[in-house]
N, C-alpha and C positions, 0 to 999 in steps of 0.2 A: 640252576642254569639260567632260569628268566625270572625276573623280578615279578612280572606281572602282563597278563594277555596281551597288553598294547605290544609288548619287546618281543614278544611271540611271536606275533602279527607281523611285524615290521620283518622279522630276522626269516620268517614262512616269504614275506611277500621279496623281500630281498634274492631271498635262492631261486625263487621262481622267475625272476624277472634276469637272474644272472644267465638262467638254463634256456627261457626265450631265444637272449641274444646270442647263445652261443650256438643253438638252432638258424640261428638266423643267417651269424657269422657260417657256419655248415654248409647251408644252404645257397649260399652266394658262391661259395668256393665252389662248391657242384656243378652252377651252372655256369663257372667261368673257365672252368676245365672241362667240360662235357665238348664232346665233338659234335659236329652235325649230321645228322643222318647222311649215308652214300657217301661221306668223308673216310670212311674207313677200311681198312684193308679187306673186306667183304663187300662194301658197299655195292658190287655189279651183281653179287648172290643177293644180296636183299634188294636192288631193285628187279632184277627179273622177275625175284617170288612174288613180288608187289604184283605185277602186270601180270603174272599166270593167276594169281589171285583176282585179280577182276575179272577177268575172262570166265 
């Protein structure tokens, strides 16, 4: 399959650098579809819980 360690090397560091950016690409979509907090159809339950939790 590999002629010799360097094509090893190359074809290990190649998958690994594909799966980074596909984390990365993940990642960005997350945070560009994620809502903001109290945006959501709970949002007045979770901020009351917030303020009875400080108290």
């Amino acid at each position: 399959m590999f002629g010799n360690d360097a094509e090893f090397l190359l074809s290990l560091h190649r998958t690994h650098a594909a799966e980074l950016r596909a984390e990365a690409a993940a990642d960005r979509l997350a945070r560009a579809v994620s809502t903001r907090p109290g945006r959501t159809w709970l949002g007045r339950r979770q901020q009351a819980r917030r303020t009875d939790a400080r108290r």
